[in-house]
KEVEXZA-803576 format. One record per residue (C-alpha): x, y, z. Coordinates in nm, 2 decimals, padded with zeros to 4 digits. Layout:
residues N
<u = X&v = Y&w = Z>
...
***
This chain:
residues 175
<u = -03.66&v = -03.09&w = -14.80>
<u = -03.38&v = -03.35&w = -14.63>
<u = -03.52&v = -03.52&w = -14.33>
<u = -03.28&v = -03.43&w = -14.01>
<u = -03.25&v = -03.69&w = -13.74>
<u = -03.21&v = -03.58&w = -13.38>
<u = -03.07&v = -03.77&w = -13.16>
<u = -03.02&v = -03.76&w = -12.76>
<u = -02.69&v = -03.83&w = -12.63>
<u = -02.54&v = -03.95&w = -12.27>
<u = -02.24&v = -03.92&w = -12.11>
<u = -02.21&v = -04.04&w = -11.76>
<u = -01.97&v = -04.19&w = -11.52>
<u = -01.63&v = -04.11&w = -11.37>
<u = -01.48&v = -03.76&w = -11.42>
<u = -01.22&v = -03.66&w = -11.60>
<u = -01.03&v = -03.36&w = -11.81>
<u = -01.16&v = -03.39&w = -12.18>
<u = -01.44&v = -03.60&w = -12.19>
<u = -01.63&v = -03.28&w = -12.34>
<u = -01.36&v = -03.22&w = -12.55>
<u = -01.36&v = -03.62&w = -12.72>
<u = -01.76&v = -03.64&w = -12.70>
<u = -01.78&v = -03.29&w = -12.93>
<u = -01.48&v = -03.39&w = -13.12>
<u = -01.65&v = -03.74&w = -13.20>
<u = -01.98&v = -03.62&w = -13.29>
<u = -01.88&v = -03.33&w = -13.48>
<u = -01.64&v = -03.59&w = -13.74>
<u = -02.05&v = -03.72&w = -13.78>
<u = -02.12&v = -03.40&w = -13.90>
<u = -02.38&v = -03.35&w = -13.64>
<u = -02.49&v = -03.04&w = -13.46>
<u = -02.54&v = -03.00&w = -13.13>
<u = -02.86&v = -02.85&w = -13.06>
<u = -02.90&v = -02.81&w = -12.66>
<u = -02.69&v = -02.96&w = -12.42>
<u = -02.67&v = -02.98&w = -12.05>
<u = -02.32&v = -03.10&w = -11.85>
<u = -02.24&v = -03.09&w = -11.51>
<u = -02.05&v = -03.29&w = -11.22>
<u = -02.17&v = -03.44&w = -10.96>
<u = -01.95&v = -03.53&w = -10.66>
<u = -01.69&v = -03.65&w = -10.89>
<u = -01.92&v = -03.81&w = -11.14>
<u = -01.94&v = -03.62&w = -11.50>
<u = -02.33&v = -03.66&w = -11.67>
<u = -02.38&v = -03.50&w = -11.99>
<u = -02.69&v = -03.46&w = -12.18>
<u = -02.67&v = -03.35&w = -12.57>
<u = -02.96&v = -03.35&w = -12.85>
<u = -02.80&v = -03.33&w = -13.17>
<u = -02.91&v = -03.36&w = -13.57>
<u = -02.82&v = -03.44&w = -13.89>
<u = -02.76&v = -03.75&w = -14.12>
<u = -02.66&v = -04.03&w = -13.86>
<u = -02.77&v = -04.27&w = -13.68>
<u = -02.78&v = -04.36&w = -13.27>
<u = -02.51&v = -04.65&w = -13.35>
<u = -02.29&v = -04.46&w = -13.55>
<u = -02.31&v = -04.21&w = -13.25>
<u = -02.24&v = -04.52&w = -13.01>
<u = -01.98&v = -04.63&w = -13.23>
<u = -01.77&v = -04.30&w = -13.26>
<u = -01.78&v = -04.19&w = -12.90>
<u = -01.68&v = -04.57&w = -12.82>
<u = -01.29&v = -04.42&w = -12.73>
<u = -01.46&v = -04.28&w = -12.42>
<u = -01.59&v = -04.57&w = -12.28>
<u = -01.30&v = -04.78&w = -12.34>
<u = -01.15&v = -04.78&w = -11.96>
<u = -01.50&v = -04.88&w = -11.83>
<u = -01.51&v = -04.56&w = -11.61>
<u = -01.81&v = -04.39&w = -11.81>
<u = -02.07&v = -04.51&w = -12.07>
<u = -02.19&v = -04.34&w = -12.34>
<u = -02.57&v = -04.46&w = -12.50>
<u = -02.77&v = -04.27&w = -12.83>
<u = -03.13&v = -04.27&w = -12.94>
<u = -03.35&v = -04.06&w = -13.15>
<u = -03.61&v = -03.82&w = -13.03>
<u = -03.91&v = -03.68&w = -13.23>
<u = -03.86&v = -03.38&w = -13.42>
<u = -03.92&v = -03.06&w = -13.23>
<u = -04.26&v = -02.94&w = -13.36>
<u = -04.22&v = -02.61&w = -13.37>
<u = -04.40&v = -02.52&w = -13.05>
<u = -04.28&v = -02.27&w = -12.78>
<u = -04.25&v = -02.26&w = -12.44>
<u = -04.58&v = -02.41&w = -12.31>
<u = -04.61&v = -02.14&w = -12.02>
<u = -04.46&v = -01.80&w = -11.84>
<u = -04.10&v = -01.83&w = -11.70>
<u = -04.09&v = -01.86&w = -11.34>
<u = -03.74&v = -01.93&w = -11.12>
<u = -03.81&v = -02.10&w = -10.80>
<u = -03.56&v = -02.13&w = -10.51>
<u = -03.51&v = -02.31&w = -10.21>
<u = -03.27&v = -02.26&w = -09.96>
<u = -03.23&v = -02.41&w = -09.60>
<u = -03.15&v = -02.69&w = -09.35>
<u = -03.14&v = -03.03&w = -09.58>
<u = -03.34&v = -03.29&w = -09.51>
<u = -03.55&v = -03.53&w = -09.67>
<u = -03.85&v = -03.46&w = -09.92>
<u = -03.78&v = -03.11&w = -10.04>
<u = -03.73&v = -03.15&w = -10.38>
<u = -04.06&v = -03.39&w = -10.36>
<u = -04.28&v = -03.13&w = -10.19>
<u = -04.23&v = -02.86&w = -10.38>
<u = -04.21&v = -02.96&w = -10.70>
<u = -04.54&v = -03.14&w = -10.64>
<u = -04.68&v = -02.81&w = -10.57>
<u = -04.56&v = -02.68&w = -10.90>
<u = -04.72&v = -02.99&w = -11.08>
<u = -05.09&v = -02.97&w = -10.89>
<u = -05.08&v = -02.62&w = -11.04>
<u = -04.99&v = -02.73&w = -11.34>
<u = -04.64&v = -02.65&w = -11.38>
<u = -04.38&v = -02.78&w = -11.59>
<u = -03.99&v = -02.76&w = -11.41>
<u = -03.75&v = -02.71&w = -11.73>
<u = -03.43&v = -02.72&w = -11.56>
<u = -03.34&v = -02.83&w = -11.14>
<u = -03.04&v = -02.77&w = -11.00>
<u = -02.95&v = -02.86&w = -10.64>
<u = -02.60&v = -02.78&w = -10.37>
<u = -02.55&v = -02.87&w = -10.03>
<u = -02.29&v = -02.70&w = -09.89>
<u = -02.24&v = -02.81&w = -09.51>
<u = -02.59&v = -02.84&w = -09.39>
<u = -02.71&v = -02.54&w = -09.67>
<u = -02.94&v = -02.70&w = -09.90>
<u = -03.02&v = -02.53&w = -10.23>
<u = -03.25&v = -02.58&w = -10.51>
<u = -03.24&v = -02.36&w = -10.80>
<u = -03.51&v = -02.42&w = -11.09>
<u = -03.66&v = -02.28&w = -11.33>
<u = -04.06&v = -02.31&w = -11.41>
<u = -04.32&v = -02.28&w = -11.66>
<u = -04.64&v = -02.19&w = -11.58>
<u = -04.93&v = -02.21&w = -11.81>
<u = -05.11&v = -01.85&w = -11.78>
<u = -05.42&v = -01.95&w = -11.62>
<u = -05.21&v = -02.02&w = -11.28>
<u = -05.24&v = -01.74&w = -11.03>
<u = -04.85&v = -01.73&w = -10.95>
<u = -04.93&v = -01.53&w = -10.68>
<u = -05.11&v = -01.82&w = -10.49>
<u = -04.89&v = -02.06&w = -10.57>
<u = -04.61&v = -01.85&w = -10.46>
<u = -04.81&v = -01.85&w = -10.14>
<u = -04.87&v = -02.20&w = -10.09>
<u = -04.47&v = -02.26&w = -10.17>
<u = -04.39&v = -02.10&w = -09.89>
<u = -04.60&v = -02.26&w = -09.72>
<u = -04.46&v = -02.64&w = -09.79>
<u = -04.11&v = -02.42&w = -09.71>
<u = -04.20&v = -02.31&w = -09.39>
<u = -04.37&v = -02.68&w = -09.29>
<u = -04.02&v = -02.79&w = -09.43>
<u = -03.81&v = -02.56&w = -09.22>
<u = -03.67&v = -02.36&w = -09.58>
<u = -03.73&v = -02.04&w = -09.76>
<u = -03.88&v = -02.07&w = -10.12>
<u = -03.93&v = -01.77&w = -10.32>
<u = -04.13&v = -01.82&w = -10.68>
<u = -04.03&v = -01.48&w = -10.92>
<u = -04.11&v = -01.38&w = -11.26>
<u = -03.82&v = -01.49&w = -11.49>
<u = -03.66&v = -01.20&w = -11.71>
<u = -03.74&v = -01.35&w = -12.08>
<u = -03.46&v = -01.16&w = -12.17>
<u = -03.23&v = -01.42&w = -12.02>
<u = -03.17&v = -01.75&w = -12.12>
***
């Protein structure tokens, strides 16, 4: 059996139409595949996450997406990453949101509850739109947690924080 590499790819820096469009294009004239990926922009900065495999390695990764990073506006960096070892999910899907007045420490408080209890937080997303805060993420919890309680004490740390936060059973249906 041929070993596959994996390898974890950035992107970050100044926005701009096409930077998914080169990065894809670059990495798939490696003949890698891209596995999972995560892109967004923030406040007029791109940031792109990718974990790819095949037969390459984190230079030649460097070295083909190095058209990007030629203006200095974004930079572009490769390493490997252990094999996945076959091992699902670690817990039950939970999605957890905030929403509210912004201020400091939100993010921080509750996410530490979800941690004490033994949660892991797989993806966070957060907005603020005008004085809205939102936080978005979603949550696995090992099955020995009571959700229930922890649900409680959540909205608890929201109320103390002046924000709703709701903790709900994810569909495992959806992605």
């Amino acid at each position: 059996m041929e070993h596959v590499n994996h390898i974890a790819v950035t992107v970050i820096g100044h926005d701009r139409p096409g930077i998914i469009a080169a990065a894809t294009a670059g990495l798939s004239g490696l003949g890698l595949n891209l596995e999972d990926s995560t892109m967004t922009r923030l406040r007029g900065h791109f940031a792109m996450m990718l974990i790819c495999s095949g037969d390459c390695s984190p230079r030649q990764v460097e070295d083909a997406l190095a058209p990007l990073t030629a203006d200095g506006q974004l930079e572009v960096s490769a390493r490997f990453v252990p094999d996945d070892d076959g091992v699902g999910p670690a817990g039950h899907p939970y999605l957890l949101t905030v929403h509210g007045g912004d201020r400091t420490g939100i993010v921080s408080a509750v996410t530490r509850e979800v941690a004490e209890a033994g949660g892991n937080i797989t993806d966070l997303t957060t907005r603020l739109t005008g004085d809205l805060y939102v936080v978005v993420a979603e949550v696995e919890l090992p099955a020995e947690v009571d959700a229930p309680a922890l649900a409680t004490r959540l909205r608890t740390v929201g109320h103390d924080l002046g924000v709703d936060v709701t903790l709900r059973a994810q569909d495992t249906d959806v992605l």
